[in-house]
N, C-alpha and C positions, 0 to 999 in steps of 0.2 A: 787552706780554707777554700771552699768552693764558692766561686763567683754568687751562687742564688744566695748561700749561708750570708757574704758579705753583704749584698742587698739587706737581707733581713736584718744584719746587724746596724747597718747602716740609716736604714728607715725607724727601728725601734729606736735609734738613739736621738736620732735627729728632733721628733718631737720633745721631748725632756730638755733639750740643747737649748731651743728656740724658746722655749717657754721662760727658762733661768735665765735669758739673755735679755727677753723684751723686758721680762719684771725687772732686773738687777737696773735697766738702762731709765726708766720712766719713774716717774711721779706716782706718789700714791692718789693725787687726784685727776692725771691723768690715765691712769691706770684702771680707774673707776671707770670712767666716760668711755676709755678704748672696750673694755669687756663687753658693755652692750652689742657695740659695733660685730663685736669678732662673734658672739653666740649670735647675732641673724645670719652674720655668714656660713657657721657652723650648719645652722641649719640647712642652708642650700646647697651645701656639701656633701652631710650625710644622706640626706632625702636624694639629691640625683645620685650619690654613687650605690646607694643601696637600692631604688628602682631602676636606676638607667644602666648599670653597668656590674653589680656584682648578681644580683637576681638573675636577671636575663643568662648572663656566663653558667650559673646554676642549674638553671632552666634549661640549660642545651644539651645537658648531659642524660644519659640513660636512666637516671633516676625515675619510678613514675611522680610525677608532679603531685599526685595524692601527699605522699611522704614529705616532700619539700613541704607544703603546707602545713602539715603536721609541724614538720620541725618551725618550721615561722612560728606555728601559734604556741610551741610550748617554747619557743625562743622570747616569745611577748614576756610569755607569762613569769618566765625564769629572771628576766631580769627585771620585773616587777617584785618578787619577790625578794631578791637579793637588796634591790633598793627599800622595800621595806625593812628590811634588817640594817640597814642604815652602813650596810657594807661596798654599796656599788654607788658612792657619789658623784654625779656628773656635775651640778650647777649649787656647789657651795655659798651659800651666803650670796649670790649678785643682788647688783641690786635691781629694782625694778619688780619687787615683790608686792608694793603697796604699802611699803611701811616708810616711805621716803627719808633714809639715814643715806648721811653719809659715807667717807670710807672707814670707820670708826661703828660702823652699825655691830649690833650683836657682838659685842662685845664680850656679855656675861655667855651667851652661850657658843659664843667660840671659844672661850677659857673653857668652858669645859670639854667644848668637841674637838679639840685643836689635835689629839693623837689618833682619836680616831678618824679622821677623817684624812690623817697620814695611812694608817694601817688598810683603810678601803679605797685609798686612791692606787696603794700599792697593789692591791689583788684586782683592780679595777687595769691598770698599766699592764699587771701582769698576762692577763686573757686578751688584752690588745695584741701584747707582742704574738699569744699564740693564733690570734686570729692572722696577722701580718703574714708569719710564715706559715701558713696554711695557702693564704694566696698568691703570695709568690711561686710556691709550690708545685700551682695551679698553674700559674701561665706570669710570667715577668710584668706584660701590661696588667695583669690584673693587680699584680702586688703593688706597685707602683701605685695605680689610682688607691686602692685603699689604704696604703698607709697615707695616702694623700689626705684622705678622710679622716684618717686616726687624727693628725696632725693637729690637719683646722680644728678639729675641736681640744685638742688636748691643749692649745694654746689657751684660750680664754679659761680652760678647768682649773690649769694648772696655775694661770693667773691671780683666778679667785681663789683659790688654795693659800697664796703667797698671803693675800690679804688676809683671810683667814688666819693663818698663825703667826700676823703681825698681829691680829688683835688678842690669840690667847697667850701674847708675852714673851712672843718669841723675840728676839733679834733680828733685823734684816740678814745679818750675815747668815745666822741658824736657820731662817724661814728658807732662804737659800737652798742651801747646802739640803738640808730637808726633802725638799722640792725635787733637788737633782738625783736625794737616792730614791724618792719614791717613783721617780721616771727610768731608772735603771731595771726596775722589777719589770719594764717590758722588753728588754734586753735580754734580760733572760730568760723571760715566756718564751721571745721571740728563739734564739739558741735549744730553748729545750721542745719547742714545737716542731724545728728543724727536723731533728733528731728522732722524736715520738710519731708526728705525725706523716713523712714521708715515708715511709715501708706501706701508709695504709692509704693509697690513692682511693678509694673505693670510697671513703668516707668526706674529699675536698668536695664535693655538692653538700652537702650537711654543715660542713664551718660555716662554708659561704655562706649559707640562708641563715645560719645563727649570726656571722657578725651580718648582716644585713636584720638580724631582728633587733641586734644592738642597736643601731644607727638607728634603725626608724622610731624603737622606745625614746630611744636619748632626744630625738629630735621633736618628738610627737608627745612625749609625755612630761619631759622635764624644762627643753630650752622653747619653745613654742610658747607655755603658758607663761615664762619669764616676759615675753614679748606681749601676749595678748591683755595690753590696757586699755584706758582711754588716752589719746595723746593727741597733740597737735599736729594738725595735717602735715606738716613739714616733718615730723619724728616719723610717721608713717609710711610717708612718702621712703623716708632714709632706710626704716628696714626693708621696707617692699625690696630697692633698691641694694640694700647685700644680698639679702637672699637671693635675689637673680644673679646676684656678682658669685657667689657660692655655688648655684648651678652653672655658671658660665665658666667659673674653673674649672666641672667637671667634662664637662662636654670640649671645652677646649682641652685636657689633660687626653680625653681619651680620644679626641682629633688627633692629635701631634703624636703619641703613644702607635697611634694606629698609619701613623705614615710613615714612623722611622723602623716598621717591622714590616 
């Protein structure tokens, strides 16, 4: 196995890992409260590493910039779509939607959304891994910061997923296990992107601006408006506050990345 392949395997598993660990280890009412926290963070993570760090890498290449645009805006639009089809779930059921439930909310329609929303977190896991190995691909500090990004968010996704089909009747243990194969399918995006997309260097400025059009929908369309209520200066203060902590891992990730190379 080549050192970049284990990176990729490495990184695509890790998030899955992490996510089945915090859920398995926390409270369901702690669990609740922490998700907020982690989606502001989310957000200052994919926002700088999709402007400050995989763009600009995209932008350095031959490509004319005209095309990179292109691919941005029909990268919005794709996963606009896809989440209209209720295939590309990022922020299942959090709460802070306005409807103030508990960890128990939605209940009736997570009993009914409970597989599908296994089956689109899988195809959702899966186009991470191949975005992963795409930037690895591309340059090792690059893969490194974005699976960085993958990560922070697929924590709190993967979180609310857990709650999610603890309410359509799953078992802790099943919700589980669940959880951990629908995080496998970026293991093997990541494996099969290896493989597909390295013979075709000519097209790593095209991923890049596409997972960079992921990050910016997910953050801009989905977890943003989870955040944007009315709240007490204190709660506002608090996300103000990850989201800089979120950009501050990325700038500090791609400090320390850039000194040890």
């Amino acid at each position: 196995m080549s050192l970049t392949l284990l990176h990729i395997v490495l990184a695509t598993f890790a998030g899955g890992l992490l996510s089945v660990l915090i859920a398995a280890s926390l409270t369901l009412a702690l669990l609740g409260r922490l998700v907020q926290h982690l989606v502001s963070l989310s957000v200052g993570v994919l926002l700088g590493t999709a402007l400050l760090h995989v763009l600009p890498e995209a932008f350095e290449s031959q490509v004319s910039p005209h095309r990179l645009f292109i691919t941005l805006l029909a990268g919005l639009f794709f996963f606009f779509l896809l989440e209209k089809a209720e295939l590309y779930r990022h922020g299942h059921h959090h709460e802070g939607d306005g409807h103030h439930h508990d960890h128990h909310f939605d209940a009736e329609q997570a009993g009914r959304g409970g597989w599908s929303v296994l089956v689109g977190d899988s195809i959702h896991n899966f186009c991470d891994g191949i975005i992963i190995a795409a930037a690895f691909l591309a340059d090792t500090r690059l893969g490194l910061v974005t699976a960085l990004a993958i990560i922070a968010h697929e924590i709190p996704q993967e979180v609310g997923d857990y709650i999610v089909l603890l309410n359509a009747g799953f078992s802790r243990a099943k919700a589980l296990l669940y959880n951990a194969l629908s995080g496998l399918a970026a293991v093997v995006g990541g494996v099969l992107g290896y493989f597909i997309v390295g013979p075709w260097e000519a097209v790593f400025p095209y991923l890049l601006v596409a997972a960079s059009s992921s990050f910016i929908y997910v953050a801009v369309a989905d977890l943003l408006p989870q955040l944007q209520r009315r709240l007490p200066l204190r709660s506002t203060v608090a996300q103000l506050a990850w989201i800089a902590a979120g950009l501050g891992v990325v700038v500090l990730a791609r400090t320390l990345l850039h000194d040890t190379h």
